[in-house]
N, C-alpha and C positions, 0 to 999 in steps of 0.2 A: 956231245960230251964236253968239250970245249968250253960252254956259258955253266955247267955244272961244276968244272974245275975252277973255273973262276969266281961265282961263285963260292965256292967256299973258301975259297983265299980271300974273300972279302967279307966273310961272315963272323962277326964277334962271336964268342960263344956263351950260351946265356945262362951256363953257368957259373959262377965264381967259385978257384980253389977254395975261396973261405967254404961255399955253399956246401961244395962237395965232400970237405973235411966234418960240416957237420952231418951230411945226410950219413955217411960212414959211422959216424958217432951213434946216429939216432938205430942206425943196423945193429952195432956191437951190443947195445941195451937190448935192443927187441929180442935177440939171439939167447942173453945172458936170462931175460926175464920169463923166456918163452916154456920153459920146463917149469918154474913155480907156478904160472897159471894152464899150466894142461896140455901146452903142444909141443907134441913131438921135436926134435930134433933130430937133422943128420939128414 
């Protein structure tokens, strides 16, 4: 457990807030567009 806690204290992580604030973005659209072409929500 030891080299796994270390480990991720030495692990960058590969994603970037930028990435993240878009993939949320690319969610919001899919969600908003998903009823005008046919799928369910909720």
């Amino acid at each position: 457990m030891e080299h796994f806690l270390r480990a991720v204290k030495e692990t960058l992580p590969s994603v970037t807030p930028e990435m993240e604030a878009e993939y949320q973005a690319v969610g919001r659209r899919i969600k908003q567009e998903s009823g005008r072409i046919g799928f369910r929500q909720g």
